[in-house]
Structure formats: C-alpha cells, structure tokens
C-alpha positions in Angstrom: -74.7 -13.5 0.6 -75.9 -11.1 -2.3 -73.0 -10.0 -4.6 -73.2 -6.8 -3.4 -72.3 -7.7 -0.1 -69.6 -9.6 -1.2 -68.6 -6.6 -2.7 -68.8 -4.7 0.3 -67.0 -7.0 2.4 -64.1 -7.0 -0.6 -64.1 -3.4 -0.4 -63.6 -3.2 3.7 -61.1 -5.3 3.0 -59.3 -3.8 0.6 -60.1 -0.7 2.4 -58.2 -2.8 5.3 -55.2 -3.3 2.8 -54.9 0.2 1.7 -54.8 1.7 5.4 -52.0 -1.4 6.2 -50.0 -0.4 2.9 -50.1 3.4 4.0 -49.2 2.2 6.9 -46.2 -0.2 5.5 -45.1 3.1 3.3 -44.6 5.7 6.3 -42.4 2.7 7.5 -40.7 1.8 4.5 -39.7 5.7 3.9 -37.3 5.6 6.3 -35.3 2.6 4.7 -33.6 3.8 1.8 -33.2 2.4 -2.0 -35.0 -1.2 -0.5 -38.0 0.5 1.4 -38.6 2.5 -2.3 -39.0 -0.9 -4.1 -41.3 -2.1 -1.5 -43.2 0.8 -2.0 -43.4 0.6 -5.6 -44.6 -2.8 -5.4 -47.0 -1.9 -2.5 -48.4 0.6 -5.3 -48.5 -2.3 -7.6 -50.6 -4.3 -5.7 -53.3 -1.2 -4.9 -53.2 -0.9 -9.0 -53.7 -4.6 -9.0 -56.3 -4.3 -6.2 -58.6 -1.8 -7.8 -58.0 -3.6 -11.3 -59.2 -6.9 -9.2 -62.6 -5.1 -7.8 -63.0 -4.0 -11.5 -63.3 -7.8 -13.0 -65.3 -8.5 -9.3 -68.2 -6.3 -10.7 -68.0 -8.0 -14.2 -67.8 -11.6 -12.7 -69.0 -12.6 -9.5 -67.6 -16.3 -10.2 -64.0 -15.0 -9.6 -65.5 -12.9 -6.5 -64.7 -16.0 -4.1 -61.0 -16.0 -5.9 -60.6 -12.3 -5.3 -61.0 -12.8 -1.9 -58.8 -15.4 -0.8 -56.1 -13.5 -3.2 -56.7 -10.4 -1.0 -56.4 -12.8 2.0 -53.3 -13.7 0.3 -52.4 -10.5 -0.1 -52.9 -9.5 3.4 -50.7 -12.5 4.5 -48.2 -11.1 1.9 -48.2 -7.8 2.9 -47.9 -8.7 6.9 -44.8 -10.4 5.5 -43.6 -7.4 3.7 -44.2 -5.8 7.1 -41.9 -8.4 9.0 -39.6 -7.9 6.2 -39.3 -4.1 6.2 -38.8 -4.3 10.2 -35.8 -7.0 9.7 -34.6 -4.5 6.7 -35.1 -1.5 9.5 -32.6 -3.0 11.4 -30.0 -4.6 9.3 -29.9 -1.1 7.6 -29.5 0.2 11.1 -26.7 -2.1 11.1 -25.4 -0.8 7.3 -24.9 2.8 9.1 -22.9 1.5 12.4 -20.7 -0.4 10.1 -20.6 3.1 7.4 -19.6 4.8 10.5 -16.7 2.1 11.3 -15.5 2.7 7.8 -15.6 6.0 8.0 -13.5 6.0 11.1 -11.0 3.3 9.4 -10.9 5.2 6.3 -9.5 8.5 8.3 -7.2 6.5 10.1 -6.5 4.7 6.7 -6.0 8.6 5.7 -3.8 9.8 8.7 -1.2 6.8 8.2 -1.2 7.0 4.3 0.3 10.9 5.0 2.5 9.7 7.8 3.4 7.3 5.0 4.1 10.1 2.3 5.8 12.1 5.0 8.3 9.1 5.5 8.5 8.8 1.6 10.0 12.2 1.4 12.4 11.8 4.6 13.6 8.7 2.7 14.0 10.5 -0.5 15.8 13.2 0.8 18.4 10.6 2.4 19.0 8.9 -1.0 20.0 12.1 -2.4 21.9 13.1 0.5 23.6 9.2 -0.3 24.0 9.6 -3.8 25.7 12.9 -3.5 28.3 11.4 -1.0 28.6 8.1 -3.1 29.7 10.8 -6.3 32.0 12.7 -3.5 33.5 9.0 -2.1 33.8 7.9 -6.3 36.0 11.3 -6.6 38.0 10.4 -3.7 38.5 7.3 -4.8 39.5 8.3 -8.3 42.2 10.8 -7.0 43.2 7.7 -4.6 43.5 5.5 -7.0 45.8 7.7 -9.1 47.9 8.5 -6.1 48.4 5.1 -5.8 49.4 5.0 -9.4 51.9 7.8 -8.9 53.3 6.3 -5.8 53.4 3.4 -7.8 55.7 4.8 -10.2 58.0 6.4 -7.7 58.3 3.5 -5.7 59.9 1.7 -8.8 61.9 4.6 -9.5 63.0 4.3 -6.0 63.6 0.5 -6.2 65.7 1.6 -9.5 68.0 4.1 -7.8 68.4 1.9 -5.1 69.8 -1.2 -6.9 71.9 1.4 -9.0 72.8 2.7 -5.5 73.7 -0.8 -4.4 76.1 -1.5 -7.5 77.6 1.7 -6.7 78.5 0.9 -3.0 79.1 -2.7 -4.5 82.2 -1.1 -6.6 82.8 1.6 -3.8 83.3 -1.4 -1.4 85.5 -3.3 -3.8 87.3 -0.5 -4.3 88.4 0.0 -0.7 89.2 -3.6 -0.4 91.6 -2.7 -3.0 93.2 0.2 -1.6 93.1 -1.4 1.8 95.3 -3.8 -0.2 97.8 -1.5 -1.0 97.9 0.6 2.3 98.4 -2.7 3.7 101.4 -3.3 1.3 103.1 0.3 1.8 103.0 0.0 5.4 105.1 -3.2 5.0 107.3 -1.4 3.0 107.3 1.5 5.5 108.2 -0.9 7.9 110.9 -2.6 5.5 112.2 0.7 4.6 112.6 1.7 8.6 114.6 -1.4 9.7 116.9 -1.0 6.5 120.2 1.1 8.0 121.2 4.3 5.8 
C-alpha cells in the first residue's frame, strides 16, 4: 500500500469521524452545560485530527500510528456517544427531580405564609396579653392598697373594740355595784316597813 493510499484510507476515516462527531454534536446540543464540553472537546479532536494528517504527509513512519490513534479515537468517540446517551437521560432525570423541587419549594412557599400568618395571629394575642397583664397589675395595685386600708381599719376597729370592752368591763362593774346597794335599800325598805310608827 502506497502512502497515498494510506492517506486516503486515513482521510475516509477521518472523513468517517467527522460525520460521527457531527453526528455526536446534534446529540450533545440538547444536553446542556455537559453536552457543550463534549463538544468542545469533540472540536479538539477534529483540530487534533487535521493537525495529525498534517505530520502524516511529512512522515509516513507515524502514518501506521495515526491510524490506530484514529481507531482509538473512533472507539473513544463511540464511548463519548454511550456517554452522552447515559448523560441524555440522567439529565432527563435532573429535570423530573427540578420539577419535584419546584413543586416542594411552592408548597415550602404556601406553608412559610400560612407560617407568617400564624406569626401575626400570635403577635396580636401577646399584645392583647400584655395589655391585660398591665390592666390585672393595676388591679392588683388598687387591691393591694385596699387591703392596706382595710388593714388599718381593721386595727382601728380591734382598738375601739377592746376600748369598748374596758368600757362595758367598768359599766358591768358598776352595776354589780349599784345592784349592791338596791339590794341593800330594799332591805332597809323592808326593815323600815315592819318597824311600827
């Protein structure tokens, strides 16, 4: 085989590469930030490619080494292939589980403003508390210095009483007393009564 058809035969192969890596990038379009790297690197290998039949013309000892790195290639890119289909699908699976999240995050949403809604309810009853606890501390004040008036009447009271009790103390000795003598005049009434004029 002349150099030129080893040549050839490079080129229909490379040929063969570039129609699978056009091929590989329509598919890798559809997937996102990962499918733009493969591309890129697809790119990189077409550079890498041409750069490789370059030196081929200059140096038909490496010709046998281009080949089997193109046939490495071509195993390489039917791997990049495999790969892109398993990253078709597991991005396939990125947007089912977006979509989850999405749904999780409104419900997230609907429960953090049935949350905020609760919050304000519950804010609006410590107020209401606190304004009663100032109204119960005023009662309690006025309460507590009713009890210290009543207090103070109450001994007052206690003080008129036991005045009140030395006084019917005195009052009770004193009728003893006169009791005493009315029971002593009526003798002498009686004595008086029997005595003939």
């Amino acid at each position: 085989m002349t150099d030129r058809d080893l040549l050839e035969s490079i080129l229909v192969e490379l040929q063969s590469n570039s129609a699978e890596l056009k091929s590989l990038r329509e598919e890798v379009k559809s997937n996102g930030a990962e499918t733009k790297l493969i591309r890129e690197e697809v790119k990189s290998n077409s550079a890498e490619m041409k750069s490789l039949r370059e030196e081929v013309k200059s140096n038909s000892a490496e010709t046998k080494l281009i080949r089997e790195e193109v046939k490495s290639n071509s195993a390489e890119t039917k791997l990049i292939r495999e790969e892109v289909k398993s990253n078709s699908a597991e991005t396939k699976s990125l947007r089912e589980e977006v979509k989850f999240n999405s749904a999780e995050t409104k419900s997230l949403r609907e429960e953090v403003k049935s949350n905020s809604a609760e919050m304000k309810s519950l804010r609006e009853e410590v107020k209401s508390i606190r304004v009663q606890q100032q109204e119960d501390h005023l009662i309690l004040k006025a309460l507590e210095h009713s009890a210290q008036v009543n207090k103070a009447e109450h001994d007052k009271m206690a003080n008129d009483i036991a005045h009140i009790q030395g006084n019917v103390k005195n009052i009770a000795e004193n009728i003893d007393a006169v009791k005493e003598i009315i029971g002593r005049h009526e003798v002498d009434l009686k004595v008086l009564k029997n005595r003939s004029v």
